[in-house]
Backbone bond lengths (Angstrom), bond angles and torsions (degrees), N, CA, C in turn:
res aa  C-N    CA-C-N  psi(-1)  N-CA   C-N-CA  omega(-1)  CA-C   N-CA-C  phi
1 X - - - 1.443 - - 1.532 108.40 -
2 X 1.279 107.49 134.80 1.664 103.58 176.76 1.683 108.06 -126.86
3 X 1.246 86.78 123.94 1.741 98.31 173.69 1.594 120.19 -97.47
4 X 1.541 114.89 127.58 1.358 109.60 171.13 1.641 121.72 -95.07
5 X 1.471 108.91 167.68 1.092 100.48 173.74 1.350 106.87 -89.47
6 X 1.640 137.64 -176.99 1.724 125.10 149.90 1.575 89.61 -144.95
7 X 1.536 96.25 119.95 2.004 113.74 174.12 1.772 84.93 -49.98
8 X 1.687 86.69 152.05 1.660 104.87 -166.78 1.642 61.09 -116.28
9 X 1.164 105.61 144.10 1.541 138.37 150.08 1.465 126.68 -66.54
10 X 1.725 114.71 -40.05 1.028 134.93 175.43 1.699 107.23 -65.80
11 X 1.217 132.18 -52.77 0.764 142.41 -162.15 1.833 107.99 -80.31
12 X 0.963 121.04 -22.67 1.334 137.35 -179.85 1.441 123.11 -145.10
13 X 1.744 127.32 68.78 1.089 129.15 -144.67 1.919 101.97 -84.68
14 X 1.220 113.16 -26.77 1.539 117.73 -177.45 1.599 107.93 -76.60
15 X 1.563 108.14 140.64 1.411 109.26 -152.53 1.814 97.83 -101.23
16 X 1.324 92.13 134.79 1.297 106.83 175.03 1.707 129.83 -34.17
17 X 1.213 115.90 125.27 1.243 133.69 -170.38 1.554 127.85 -113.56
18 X 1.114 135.22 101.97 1.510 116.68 174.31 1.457 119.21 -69.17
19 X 0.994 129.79 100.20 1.690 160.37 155.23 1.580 125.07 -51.80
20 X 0.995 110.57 72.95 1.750 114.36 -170.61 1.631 112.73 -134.28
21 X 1.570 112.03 97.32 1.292 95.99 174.97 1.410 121.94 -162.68
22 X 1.447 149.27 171.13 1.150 150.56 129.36 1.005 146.01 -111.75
23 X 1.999 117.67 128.28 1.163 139.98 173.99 1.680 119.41 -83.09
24 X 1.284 138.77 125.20 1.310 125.70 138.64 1.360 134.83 -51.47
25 X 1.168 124.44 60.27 1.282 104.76 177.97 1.343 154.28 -31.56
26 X 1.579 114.71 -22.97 1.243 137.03 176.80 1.806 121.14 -94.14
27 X 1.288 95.90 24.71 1.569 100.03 -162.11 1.023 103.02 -109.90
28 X 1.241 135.81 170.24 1.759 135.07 161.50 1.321 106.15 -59.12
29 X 1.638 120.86 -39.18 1.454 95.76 -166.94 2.049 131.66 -73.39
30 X 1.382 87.31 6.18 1.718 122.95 -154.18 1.480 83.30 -115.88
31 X 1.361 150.58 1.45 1.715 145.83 -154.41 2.104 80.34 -42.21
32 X 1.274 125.21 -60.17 1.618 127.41 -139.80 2.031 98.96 -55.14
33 X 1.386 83.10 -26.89 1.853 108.46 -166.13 1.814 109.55 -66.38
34 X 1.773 96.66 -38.62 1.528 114.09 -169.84 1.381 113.74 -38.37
35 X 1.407 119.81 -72.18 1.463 140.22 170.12 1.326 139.82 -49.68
36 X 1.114 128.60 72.19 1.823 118.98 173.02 1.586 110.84 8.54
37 X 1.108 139.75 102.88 1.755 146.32 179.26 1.537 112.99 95.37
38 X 1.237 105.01 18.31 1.735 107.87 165.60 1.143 89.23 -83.01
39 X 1.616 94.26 -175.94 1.638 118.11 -161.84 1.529 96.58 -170.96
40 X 1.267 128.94 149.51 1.451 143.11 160.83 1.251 118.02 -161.95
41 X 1.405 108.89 148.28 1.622 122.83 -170.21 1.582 108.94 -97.56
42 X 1.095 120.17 129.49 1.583 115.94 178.78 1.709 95.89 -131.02
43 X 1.275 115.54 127.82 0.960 141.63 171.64 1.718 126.40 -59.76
44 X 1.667 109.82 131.67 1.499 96.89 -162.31 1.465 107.73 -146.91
45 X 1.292 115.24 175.29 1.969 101.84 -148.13 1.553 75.30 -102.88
46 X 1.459 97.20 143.30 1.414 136.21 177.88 1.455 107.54 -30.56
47 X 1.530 134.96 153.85 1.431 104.89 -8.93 1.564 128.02 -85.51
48 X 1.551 110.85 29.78 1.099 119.51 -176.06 1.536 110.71 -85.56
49 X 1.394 110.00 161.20 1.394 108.64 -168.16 1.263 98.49 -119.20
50 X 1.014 134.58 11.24 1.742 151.65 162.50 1.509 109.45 132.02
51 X 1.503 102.81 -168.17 1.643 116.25 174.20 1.306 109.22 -115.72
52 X 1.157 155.08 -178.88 1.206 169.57 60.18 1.442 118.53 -64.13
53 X 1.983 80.04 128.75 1.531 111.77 -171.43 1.121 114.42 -105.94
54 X 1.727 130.30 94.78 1.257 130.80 140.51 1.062 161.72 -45.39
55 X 1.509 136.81 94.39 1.391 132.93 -158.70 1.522 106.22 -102.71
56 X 1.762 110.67 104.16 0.684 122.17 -166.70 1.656 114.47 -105.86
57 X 1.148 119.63 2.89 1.458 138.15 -166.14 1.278 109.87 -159.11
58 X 1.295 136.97 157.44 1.915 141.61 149.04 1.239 96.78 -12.54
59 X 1.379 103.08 -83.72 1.408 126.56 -163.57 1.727 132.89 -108.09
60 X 1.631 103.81 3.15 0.957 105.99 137.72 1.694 130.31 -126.96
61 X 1.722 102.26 174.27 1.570 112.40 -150.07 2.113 100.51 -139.76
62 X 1.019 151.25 159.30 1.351 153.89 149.71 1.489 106.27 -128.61
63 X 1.126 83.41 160.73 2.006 114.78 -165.85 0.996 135.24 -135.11
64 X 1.420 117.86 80.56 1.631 127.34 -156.26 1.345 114.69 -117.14
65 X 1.274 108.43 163.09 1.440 110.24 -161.08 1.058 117.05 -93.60
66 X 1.465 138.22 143.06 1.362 135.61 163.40 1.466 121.83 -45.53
67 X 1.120 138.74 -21.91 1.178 134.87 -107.25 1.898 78.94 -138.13
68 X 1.960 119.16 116.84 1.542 97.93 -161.70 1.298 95.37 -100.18
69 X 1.538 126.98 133.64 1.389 128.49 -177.38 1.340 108.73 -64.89
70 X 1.442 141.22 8.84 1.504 116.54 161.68 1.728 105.16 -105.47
71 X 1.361 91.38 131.92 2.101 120.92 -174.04 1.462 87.40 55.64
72 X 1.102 142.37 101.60 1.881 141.05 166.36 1.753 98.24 -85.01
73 X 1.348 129.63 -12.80 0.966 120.44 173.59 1.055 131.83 -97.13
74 X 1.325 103.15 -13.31 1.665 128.91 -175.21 1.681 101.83 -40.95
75 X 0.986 104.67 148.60 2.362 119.41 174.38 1.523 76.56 -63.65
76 X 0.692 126.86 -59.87 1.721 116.32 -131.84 1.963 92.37 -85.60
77 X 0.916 118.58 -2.32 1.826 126.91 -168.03 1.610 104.38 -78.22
78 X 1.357 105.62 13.48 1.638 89.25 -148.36 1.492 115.98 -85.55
79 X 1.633 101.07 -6.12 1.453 106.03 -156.58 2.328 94.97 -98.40
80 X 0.963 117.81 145.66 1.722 105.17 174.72 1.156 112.45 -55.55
81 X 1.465 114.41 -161.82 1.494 140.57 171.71 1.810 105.74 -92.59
82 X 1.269 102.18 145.58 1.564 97.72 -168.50 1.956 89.04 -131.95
83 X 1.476 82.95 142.59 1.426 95.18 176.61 1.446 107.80 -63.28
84 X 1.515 131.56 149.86 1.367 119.14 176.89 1.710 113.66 -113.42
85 X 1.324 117.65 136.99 1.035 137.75 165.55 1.850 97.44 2.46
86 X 1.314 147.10 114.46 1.228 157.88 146.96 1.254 94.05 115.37
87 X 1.318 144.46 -5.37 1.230 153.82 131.55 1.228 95.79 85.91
88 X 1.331 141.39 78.49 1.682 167.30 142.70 1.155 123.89 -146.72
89 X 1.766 109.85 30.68 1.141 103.72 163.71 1.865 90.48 -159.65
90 X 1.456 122.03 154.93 1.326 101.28 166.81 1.751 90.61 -141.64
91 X 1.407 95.75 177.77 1.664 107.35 -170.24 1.179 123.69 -129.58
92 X 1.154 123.28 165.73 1.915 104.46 171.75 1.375 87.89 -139.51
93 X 1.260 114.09 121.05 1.638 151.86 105.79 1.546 112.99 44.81
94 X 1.038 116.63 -45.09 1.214 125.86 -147.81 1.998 104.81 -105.26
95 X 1.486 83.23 -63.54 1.761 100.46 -169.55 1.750 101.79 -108.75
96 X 1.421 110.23 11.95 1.670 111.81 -176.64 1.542 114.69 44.80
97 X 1.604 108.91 6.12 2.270 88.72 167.53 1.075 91.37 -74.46
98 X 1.855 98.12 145.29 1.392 121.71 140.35 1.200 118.95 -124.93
99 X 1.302 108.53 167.39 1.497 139.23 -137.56 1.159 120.21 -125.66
100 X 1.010 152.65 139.57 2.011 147.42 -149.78 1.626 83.01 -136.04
101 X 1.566 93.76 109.03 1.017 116.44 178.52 2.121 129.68 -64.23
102 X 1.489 106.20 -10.03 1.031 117.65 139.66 1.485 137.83 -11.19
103 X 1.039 104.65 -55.73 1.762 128.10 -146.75 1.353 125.27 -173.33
104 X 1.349 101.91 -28.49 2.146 107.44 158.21 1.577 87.51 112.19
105 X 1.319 126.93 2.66 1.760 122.23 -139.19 2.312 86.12 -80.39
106 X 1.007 112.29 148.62 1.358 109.72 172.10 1.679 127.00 -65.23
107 X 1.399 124.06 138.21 1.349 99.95 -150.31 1.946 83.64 -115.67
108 X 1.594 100.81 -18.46 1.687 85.60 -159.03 1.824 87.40 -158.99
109 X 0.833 140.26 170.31 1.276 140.16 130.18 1.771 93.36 125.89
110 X 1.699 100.93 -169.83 1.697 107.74 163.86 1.176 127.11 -55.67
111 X 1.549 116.49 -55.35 1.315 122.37 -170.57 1.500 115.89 -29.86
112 X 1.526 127.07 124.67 1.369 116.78 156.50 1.583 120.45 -87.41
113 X 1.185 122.64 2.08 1.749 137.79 178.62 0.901 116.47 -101.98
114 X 1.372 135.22 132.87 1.714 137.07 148.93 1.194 128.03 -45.66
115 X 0.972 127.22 155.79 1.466 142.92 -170.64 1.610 96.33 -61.47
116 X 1.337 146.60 121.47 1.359 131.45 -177.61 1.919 97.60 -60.50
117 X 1.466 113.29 156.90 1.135 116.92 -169.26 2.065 103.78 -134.98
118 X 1.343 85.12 118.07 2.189 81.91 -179.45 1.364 111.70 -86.44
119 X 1.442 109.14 149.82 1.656 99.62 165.75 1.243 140.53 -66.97
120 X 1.379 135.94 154.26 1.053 123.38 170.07 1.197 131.88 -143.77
121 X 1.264 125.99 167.71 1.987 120.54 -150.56 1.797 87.24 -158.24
122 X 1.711 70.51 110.13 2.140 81.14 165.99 1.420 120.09 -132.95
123 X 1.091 126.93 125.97 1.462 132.42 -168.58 1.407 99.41 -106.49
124 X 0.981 126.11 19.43 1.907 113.42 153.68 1.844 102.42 107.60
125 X 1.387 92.52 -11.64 1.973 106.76 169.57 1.269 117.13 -110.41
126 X 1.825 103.88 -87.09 0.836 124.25 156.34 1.197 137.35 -61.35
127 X 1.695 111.70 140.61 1.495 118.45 173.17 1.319 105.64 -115.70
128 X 1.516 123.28 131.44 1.166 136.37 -178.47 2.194 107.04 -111.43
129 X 1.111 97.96 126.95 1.466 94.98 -179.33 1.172 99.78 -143.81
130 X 1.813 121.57 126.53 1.290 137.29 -147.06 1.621 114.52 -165.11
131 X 0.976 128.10 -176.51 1.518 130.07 -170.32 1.238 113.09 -167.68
């Protein structure tokens, strides 16, 4: 007997993305990356609306998606998540949740979902952020 699974939609409303990449963080071209509480947006092929990269530690970093899980299809959804002013929290535009940049976890707004969040693997150079 073979059983399948079928992705619940409900349960994961932001639409799947292939996520494959590397940043230096420690480089000039990364300056936002340098500092413990930087942040930078790196751009990613549809239907993602990018990542933002948090450096929340030396050596550690999180990787969340632009893309805000309440209505992702909505007309009005179109614009990303924007880091907010003191940059530990960011927002989206559209439906006003924001998001504690921590962990993606919801800090205020409609959304009942987190920010989807990618993995990541850093060896003290390289930053790898993937899914």
């Amino acid at each position: 007997m073979v059983f399948a699974c079928k992705k619940d939609k409900a349960s994961d409303p932001i639409p799947y993305a292939y996520i494959n990449f590397v940043v230096y963080p420690n480089s000039t071209v990364w300056l936002e990356l340098n500092a413990v509480g930087g942040y930078a947006y790196v751009s990613a092929d549809p239907p993602s609306k990018g990542v933002i990269i948090y450096r929340y530690g030396p050596e550690e970093f999180v990787a969340l998606e632009r893309t805000c899980p309440h209505n992702p299809y909505d007309n009005c959804a179109t614009g990303p998540v924007k880091v907010e002013k003191g940059g530990s929290t960011a927002v989206d535009s559209c439906c006003m949740s924001r998001f504690i940049l921590l962990d993606g976890s919801v800090f205020q707004g409609p959304s009942s979902y987190p920010l989807r969040t990618y993995h990541t693997s850093y060896d003290g150079n390289a930053l790898r952020v993937y899914n």
